[in-house]
C-alpha positions as CSV (number, residue, x, y, z in Angstrom):
1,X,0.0,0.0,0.0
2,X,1.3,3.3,-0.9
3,X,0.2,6.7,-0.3
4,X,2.1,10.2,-1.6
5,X,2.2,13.4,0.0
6,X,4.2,16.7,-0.8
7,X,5.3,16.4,3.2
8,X,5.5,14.1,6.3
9,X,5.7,14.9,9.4
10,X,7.3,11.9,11.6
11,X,5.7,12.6,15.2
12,X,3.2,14.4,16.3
13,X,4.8,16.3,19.4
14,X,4.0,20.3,19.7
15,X,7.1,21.2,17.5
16,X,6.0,18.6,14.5
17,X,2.6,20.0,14.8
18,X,3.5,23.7,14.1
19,X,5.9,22.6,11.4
20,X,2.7,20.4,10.1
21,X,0.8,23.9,10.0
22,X,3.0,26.0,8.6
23,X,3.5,23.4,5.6
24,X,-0.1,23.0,5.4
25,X,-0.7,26.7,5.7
26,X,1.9,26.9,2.4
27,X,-0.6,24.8,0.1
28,X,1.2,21.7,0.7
29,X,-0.4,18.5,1.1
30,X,0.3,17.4,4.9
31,X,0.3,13.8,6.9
32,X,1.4,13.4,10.1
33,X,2.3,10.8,12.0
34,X,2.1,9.8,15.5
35,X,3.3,6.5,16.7
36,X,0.8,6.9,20.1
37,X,-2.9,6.7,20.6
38,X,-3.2,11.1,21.2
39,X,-1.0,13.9,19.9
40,X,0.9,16.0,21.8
41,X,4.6,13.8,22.7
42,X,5.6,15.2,25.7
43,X,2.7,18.1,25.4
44,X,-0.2,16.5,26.5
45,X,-3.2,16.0,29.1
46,X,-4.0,12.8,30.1
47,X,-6.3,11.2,32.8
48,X,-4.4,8.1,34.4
49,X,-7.2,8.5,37.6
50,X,-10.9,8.9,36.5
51,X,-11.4,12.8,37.5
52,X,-8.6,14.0,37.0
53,X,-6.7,15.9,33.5
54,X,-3.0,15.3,34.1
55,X,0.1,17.6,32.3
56,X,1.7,14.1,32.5
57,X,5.0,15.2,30.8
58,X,5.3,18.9,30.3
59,X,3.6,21.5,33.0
60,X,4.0,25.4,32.3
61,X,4.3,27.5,29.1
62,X,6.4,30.8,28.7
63,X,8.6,30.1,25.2
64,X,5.6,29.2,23.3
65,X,6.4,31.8,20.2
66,X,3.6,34.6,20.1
67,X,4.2,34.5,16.8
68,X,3.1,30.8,16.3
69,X,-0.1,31.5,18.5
70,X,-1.1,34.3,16.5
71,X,-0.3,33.1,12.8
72,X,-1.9,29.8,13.9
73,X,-4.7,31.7,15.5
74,X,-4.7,29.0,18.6
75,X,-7.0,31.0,20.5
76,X,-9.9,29.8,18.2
77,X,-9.1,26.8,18.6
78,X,-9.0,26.4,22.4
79,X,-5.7,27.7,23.8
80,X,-5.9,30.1,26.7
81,X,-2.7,31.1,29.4
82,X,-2.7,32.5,32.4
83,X,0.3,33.6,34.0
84,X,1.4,32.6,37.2
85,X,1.3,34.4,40.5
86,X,2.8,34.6,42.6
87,X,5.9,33.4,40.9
88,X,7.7,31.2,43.2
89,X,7.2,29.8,47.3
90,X,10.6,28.4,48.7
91,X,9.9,27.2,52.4
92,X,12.7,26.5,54.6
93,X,12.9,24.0,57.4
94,X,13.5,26.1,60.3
95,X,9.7,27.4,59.9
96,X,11.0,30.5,57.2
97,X,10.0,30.8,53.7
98,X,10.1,33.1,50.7
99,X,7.3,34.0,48.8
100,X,8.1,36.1,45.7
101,X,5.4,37.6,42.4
102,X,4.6,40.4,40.7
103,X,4.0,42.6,43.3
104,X,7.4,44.7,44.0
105,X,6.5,45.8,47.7
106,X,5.3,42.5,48.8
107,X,8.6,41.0,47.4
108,X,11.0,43.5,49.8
109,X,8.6,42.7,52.3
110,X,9.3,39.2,52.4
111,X,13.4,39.8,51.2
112,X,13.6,42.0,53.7
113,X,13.4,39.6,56.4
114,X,16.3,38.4,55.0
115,X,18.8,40.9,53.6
116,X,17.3,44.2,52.9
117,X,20.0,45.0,50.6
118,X,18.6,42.1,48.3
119,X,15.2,44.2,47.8
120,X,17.5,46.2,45.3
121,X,19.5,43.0,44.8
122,X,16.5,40.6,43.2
123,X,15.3,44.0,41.2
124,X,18.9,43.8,39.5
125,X,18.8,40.4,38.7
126,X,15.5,40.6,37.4
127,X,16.6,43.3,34.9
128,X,19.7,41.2,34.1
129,X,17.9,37.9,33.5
130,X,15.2,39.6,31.6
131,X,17.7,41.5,29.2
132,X,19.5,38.4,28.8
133,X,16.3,36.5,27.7
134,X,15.0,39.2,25.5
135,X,18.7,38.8,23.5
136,X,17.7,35.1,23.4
137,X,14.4,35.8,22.4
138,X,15.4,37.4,19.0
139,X,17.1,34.5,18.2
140,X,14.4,32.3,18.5
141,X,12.8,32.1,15.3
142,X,16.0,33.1,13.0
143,X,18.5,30.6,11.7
144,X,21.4,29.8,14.1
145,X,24.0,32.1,14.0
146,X,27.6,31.6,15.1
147,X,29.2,32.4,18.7
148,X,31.4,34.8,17.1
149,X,28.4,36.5,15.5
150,X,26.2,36.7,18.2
151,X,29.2,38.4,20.6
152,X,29.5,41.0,17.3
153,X,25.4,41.4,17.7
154,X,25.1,41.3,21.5
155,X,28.4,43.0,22.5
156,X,31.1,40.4,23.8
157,X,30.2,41.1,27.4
158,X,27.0,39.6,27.4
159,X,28.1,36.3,24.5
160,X,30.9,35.6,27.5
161,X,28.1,36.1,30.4
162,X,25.6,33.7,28.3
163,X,28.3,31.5,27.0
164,X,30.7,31.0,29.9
165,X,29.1,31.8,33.4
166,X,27.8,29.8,35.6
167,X,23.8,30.4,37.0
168,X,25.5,30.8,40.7
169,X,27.9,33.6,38.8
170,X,24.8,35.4,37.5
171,X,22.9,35.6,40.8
172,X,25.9,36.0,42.9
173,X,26.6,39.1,41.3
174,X,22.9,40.5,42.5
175,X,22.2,38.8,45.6
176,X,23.6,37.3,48.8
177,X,21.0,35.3,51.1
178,X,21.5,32.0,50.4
179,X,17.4,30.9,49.6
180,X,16.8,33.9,47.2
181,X,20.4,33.0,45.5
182,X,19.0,29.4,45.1
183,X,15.3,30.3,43.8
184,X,16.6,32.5,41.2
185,X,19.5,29.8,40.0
186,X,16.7,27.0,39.9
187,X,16.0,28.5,36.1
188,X,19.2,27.6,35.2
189,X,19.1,23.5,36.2
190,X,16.0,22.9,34.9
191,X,16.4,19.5,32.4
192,X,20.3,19.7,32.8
193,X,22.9,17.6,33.8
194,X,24.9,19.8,35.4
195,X,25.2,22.3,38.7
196,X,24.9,25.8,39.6
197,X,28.5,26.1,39.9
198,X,28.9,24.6,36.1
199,X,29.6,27.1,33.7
200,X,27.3,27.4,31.0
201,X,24.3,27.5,33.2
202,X,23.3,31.1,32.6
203,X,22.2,30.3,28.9
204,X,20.1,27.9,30.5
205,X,18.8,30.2,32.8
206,X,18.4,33.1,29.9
207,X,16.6,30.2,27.7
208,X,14.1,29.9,30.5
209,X,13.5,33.9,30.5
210,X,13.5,34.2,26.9
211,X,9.6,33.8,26.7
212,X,7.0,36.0,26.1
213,X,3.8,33.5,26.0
214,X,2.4,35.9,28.5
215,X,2.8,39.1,27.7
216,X,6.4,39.8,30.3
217,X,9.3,38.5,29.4
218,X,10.5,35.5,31.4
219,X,6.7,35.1,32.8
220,X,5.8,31.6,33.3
221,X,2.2,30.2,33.6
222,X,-0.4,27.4,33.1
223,X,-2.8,26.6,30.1
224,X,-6.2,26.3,30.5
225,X,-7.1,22.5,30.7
226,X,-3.3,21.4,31.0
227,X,-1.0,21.2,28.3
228,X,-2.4,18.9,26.4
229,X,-4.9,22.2,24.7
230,X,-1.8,23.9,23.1
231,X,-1.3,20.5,21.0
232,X,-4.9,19.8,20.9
233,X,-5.2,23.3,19.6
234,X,-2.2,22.9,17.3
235,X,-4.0,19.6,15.8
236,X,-7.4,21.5,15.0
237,X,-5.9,24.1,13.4
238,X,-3.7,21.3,11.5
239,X,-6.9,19.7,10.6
240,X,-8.3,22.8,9.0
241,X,-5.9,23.7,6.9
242,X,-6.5,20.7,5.2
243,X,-3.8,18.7,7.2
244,X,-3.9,14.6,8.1
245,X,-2.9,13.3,11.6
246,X,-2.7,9.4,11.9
247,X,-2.0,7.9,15.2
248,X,-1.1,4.6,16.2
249,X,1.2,4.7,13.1
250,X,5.1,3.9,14.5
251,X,7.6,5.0,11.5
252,X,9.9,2.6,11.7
253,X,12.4,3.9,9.1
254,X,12.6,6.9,6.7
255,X,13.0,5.6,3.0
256,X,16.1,7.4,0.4
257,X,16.6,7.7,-3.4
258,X,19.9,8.3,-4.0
259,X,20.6,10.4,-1.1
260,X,17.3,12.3,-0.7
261,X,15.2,11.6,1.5
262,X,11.9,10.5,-0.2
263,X,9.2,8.9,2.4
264,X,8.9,6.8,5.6
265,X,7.9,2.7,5.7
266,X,5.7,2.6,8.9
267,X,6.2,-0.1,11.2
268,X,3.2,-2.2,9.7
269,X,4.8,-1.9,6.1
270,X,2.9,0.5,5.2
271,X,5.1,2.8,2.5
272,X,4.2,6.8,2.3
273,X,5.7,8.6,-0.2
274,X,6.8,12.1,0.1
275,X,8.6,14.8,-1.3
276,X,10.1,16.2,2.1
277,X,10.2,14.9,5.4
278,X,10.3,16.3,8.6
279,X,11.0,14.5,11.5
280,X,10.0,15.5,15.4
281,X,12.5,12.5,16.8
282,X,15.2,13.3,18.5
283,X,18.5,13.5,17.0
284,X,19.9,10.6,17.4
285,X,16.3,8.3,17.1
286,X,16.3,10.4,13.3
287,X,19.7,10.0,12.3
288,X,21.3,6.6,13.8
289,X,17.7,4.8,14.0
290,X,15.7,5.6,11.3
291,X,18.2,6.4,8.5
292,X,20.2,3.6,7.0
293,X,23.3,2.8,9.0
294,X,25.6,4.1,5.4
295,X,23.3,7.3,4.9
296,X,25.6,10.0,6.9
297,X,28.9,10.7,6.6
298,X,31.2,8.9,9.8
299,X,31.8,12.7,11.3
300,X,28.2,13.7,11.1
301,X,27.2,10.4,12.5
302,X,29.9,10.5,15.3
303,X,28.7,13.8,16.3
304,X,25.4,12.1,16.7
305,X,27.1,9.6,18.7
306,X,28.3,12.1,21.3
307,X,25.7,14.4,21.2
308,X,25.1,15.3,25.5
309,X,21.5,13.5,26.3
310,X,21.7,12.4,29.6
311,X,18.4,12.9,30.9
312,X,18.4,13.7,34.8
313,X,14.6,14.5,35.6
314,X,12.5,12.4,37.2
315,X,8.6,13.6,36.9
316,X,6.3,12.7,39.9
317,X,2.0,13.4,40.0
318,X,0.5,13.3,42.8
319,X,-3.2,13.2,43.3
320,X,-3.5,15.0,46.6
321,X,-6.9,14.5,48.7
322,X,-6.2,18.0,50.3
323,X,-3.1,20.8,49.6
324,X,0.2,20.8,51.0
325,X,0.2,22.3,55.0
326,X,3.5,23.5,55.0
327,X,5.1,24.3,58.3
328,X,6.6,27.7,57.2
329,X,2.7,28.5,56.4
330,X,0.3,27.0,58.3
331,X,-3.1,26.1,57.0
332,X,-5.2,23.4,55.3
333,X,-6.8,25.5,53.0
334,X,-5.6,27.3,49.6
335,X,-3.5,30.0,50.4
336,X,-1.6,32.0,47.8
337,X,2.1,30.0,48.1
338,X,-0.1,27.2,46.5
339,X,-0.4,29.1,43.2
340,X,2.9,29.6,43.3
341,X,5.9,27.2,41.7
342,X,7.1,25.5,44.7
343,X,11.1,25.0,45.2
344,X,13.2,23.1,47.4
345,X,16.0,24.6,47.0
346,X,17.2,25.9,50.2
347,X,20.7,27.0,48.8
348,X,23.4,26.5,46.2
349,X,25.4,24.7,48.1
350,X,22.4,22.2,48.5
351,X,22.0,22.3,44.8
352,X,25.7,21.5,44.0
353,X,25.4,18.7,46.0
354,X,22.7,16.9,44.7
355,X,23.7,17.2,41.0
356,X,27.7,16.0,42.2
357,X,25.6,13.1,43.8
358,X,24.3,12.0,40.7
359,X,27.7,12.7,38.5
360,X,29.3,10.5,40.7
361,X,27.3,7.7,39.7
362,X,24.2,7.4,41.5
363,X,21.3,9.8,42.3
364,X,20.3,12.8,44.0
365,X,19.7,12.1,47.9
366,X,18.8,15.7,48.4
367,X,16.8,16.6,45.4
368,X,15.8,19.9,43.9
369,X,12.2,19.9,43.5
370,X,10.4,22.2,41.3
371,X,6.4,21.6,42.3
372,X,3.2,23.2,40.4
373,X,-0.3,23.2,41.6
374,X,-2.9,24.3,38.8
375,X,-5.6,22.9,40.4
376,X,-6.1,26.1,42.7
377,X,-6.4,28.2,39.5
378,X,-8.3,26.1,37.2
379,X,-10.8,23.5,38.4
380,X,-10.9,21.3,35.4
381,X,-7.8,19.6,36.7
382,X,-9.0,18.1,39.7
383,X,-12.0,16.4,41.3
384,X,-13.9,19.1,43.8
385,X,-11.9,19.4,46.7
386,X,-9.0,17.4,45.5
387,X,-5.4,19.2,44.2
388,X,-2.7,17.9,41.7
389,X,0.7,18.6,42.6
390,X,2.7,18.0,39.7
391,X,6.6,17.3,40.7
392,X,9.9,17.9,38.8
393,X,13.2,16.9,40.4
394,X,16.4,16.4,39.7
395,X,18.7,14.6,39.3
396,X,17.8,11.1,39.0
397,X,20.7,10.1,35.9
398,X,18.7,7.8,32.9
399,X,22.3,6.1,32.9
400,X,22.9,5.7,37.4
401,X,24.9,2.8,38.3
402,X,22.8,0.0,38.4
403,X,20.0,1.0,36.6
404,X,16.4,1.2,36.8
405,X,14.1,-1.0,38.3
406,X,10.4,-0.9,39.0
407,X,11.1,-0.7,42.6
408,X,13.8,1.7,42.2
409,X,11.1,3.6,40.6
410,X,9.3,3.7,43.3
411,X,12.4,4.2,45.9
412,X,12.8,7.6,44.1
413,X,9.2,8.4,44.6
414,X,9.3,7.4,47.7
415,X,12.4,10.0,48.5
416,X,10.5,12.7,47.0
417,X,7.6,12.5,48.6
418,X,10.1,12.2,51.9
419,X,11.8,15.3,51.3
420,X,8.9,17.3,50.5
421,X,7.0,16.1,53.8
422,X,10.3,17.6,55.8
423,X,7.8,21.0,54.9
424,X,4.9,19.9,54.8
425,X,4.1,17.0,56.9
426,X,0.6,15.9,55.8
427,X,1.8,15.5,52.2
428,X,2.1,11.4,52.7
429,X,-1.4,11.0,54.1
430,X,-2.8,13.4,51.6
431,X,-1.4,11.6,48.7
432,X,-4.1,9.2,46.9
433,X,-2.7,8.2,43.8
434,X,0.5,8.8,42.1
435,X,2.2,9.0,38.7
436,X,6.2,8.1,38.6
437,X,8.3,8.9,35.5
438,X,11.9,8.1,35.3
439,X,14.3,8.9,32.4
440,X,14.0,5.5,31.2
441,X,9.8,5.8,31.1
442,X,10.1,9.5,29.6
443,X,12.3,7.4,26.8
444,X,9.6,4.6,26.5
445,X,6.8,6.3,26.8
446,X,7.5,9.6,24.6
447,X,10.6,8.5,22.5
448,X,12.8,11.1,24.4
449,X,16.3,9.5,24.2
450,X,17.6,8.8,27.3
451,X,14.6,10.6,28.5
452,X,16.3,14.5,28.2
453,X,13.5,17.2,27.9
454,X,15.4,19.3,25.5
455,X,16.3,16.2,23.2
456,X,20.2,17.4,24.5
457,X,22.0,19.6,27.0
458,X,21.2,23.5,26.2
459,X,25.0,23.9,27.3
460,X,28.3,25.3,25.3
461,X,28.9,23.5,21.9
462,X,25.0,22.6,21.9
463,X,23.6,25.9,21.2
464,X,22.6,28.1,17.9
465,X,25.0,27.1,15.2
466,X,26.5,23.8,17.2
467,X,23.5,22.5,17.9
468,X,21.5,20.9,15.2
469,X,19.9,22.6,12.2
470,X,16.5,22.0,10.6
471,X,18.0,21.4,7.1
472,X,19.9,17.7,8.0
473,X,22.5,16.4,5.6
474,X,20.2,14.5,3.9
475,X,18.5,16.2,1.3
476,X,14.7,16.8,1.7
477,X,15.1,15.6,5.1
478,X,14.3,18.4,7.8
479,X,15.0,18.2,11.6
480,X,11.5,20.2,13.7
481,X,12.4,18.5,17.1
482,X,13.7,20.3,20.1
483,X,17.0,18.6,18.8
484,X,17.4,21.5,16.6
485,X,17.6,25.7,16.7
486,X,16.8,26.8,19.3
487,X,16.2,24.2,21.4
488,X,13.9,22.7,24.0
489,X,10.7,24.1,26.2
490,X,7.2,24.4,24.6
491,X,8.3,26.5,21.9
492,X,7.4,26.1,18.7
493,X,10.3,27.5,17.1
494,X,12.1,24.7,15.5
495,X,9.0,23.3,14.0
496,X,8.5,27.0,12.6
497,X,12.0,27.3,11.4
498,X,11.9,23.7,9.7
499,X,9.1,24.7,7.8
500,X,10.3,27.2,6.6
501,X,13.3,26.0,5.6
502,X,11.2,23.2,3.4
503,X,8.9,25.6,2.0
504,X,12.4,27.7,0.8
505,X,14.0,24.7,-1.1
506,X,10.5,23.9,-2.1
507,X,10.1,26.8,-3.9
508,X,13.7,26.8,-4.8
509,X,14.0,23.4,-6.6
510,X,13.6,23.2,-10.4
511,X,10.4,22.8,-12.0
């Protein structure tokens, strides 16, 4: 059986989907393909309890291009944000916390209590990390450009800032007390194998201030109905530009004449032809798995090879029969700390630790935890009454010694759930049902390899014109995954820049 189409879209993840839009949108005839049951990849809402609407993989938007949602006119077709507020609640376990939004005298209020020269302190950093994200953000949806151009564009100080320091250099510079230090570096671990102290950790910590989803740069919030309604969104829009999803249809290899790449063979036999293809995989899935093993030239493929994808995140739901009573703030009912993102992360010296736990072979004792509660601010989520606390920690290595193990699936959960009850004590009897993810089931479940987020680091040598481009050296054969420019986060952009980039040789190749 054989179909033919002027594009193919191998998987169905938010970034395939925008590319799948933008060639539809160009007049192109469209399939994509999704080897699951739902879109979405690691973008998706999912009910594992009856009740409840899970973000089982991916939690918060802020790097989802404006320009996506408004050229795709998502809003019509369900999206809707809401930014986040406050922004972050970091209890302590002598019985202090901090609670920090948008609300500039409430923050010094609470600082204050700890340093009142790091009222002026956090207003720094916030300037700092903002202008650094805003640089980032014009990158976003451009082609990569090189190290040396980007110092020429941004001025060399801030290329050797974003380049070379470390998150603890950036927030060191601005504050002092050892919980507001550790709050503000959190933004540049997130997904990464690596420490505060590591240099290259304030591009990470730009990346994550580089969107504008909400209207501020660097603001970070939820999506009405979970996650899943940007790619459900992304999929209706697909579908009315004249765009085909299948699901349940596995490519199990992309199919070449000469050396262009010309359609995909599913893993049912089924053949599609197609004049380009586009694949959402990650980089190595696309290029070492898919391809034939004499497609790529030995450098290319070597590079593949030692591409940095050691995923560290371990991703924990909990189905909570009441919210968190934590001891720095006392009370069983909602209070405004819940609406915030929830860190331990007490200092960076805790932070160092855990991550040169886990690079010495095994895992994080003392996690950094990075906990959301949408429930308070959207009642879809939940049953009445009930809470979802959706959990990201780190750093649980895909590769620790000894590997992973059902029960050492659960051991990790276990420790989780242990250190966030040293705050809030109630949290283990509260807990009704839970959801455990570890590297290894982020790689089986969503085809992340070796379950990293970004599809690889977003560190030195793996960023803008060293990290992955949408045009692959295959011809005809497009890389839209977070694999490529710019990166990972719910983004869009390298689906948009893929698409482009087809549309362009399209229209450039002789009629």
């Amino acid at each position: 059986m054989s179909a033919r189409y002027d594009a193919v879209v191998v998987g169905c993840g938010h970034n395939g989907l925008v590319a799948a839009n933008y060639l539809a949108r160009g007049g192109l005839r469209v399939l994509a393909l999704e080897r699951r049951e739902i879109v979405g990849g690691a973008c998706v809402t999912e009910s594992p309890w009856r009740g409840w609407r899970v973000s089982t993989a991916a939690y918060v938007v802020s790097l989802l291009h404006p320009r996506i949602v408004e050229e795709l006119d998502l809003a019509r077709f369900g999206y809707a944000a809401y930014r986040k507020d406050p922004a972050s609640f970091t209890p302590l376990e002598d019985g202090r916390s901090l609670l920090l939004g948008s609300d500039a005298q409430s923050n010094a209020r609470e600082i204050a209590r700890f340093d009142r020269d790091d009222v002026a302190g956090l207003e720094r950093f916030e300037a700092e990390a903002q202008r650094l994200g805003g640089l980032v953000y014009q990158t976003l949806i451009e082609p990569p450009a090189s190290r040396e151009a980007l110092a020429e564009r941004w001025g060399v100080g801030d290329a050797c800032t974003i380049f070379e320091e470390s998150a603890a250099d950036l927030v060191r510079r601005c504050v002092r007390t050892p919980v507001l230090q550790a709050t503000l570096a959190t933004d540049g671990l997130i997904g990464t194998f690596a420490g505060p102290l590591e240099r290259g950790t304030a591009y990470v910590l730009a990346h994550h201030y580089a969107g504008r989803a909400h209207g501020v740069q660097g603001a970070w919030g939820f999506v009405r109905g979970g996650m899943g309604a940007i790619t459900r969104a992304l999929a209706l829009a697909f579908r009315s530009a004249g765009g085909e999803v299948r699901t349940q249809a596995e490519v199990e290899r992309i199919l070449l004449e000469g050396e262009r790449a010309c359609g995909v063979v599913l893993r049912d036999g089924t053949e599609i032809r197609a004049a380009r293809v586009l694949s959402n995989a990650t980089p190595h899935r696309t290029f070492l798995e898919l391809l034939p093993g004499d497609a790529l030239d030995p450098a290319f493929a070597e590079r593949v090879r030692s591409w940095r994808c050691e995923g560290v995140s371990l991703k924990v739901n909990f189905a909570l029969g009441e919210p968190p009573d934590f001891t720095a703030r006392r009370g069983r009912g909602l209070q405004p700390h819940h609406r915030a993102t929830i860190h331990v992360a007490p200092s960076l010296a805790y932070l160092q630790r855990g991550y040169e736990e886990a690079a010495a072979g095994g895992i994080s004792r003392a996690p950094m935890l990075e906990c959301f509660m949408q429930s308070p601010t959207d009642a879809t989520i939940a049953p009445p009454g009930k809470h979802l606390l959706s959990v990201f920690a780190q750093w649980f290595p895909y590769g620790r010694e000894g590997g992973w193990s059902a029960a050492r699936r659960e051991e990790a959960a276990d420790l989780v759930l242990a250190t966030l009850a040293r705050y809030a004590p109630n949290l283990p009897a509260a807990v009704e049902a839970r959801q455990v993810l570890t590297p290894p089931d982020l790689e089986a479940l969503l085809g992340l390899h070796h379950g990293h987020i970004f599809h690889g680091e977003l560190l030195p040598g793996q960023l803008f014109d060293q990290r992955f481009a949408a045009r692959t050296p295959v011809g005809s054969l497009y890389l839209c995954g977070s694999g490529a420019h710019p990166g990972g986060c719910v983004i869009g952009a390298p689906g948009y820049l893929a698409a482009r980039a087809a549309i362009e040789d399209l229209s450039a190749a002789p009629r």
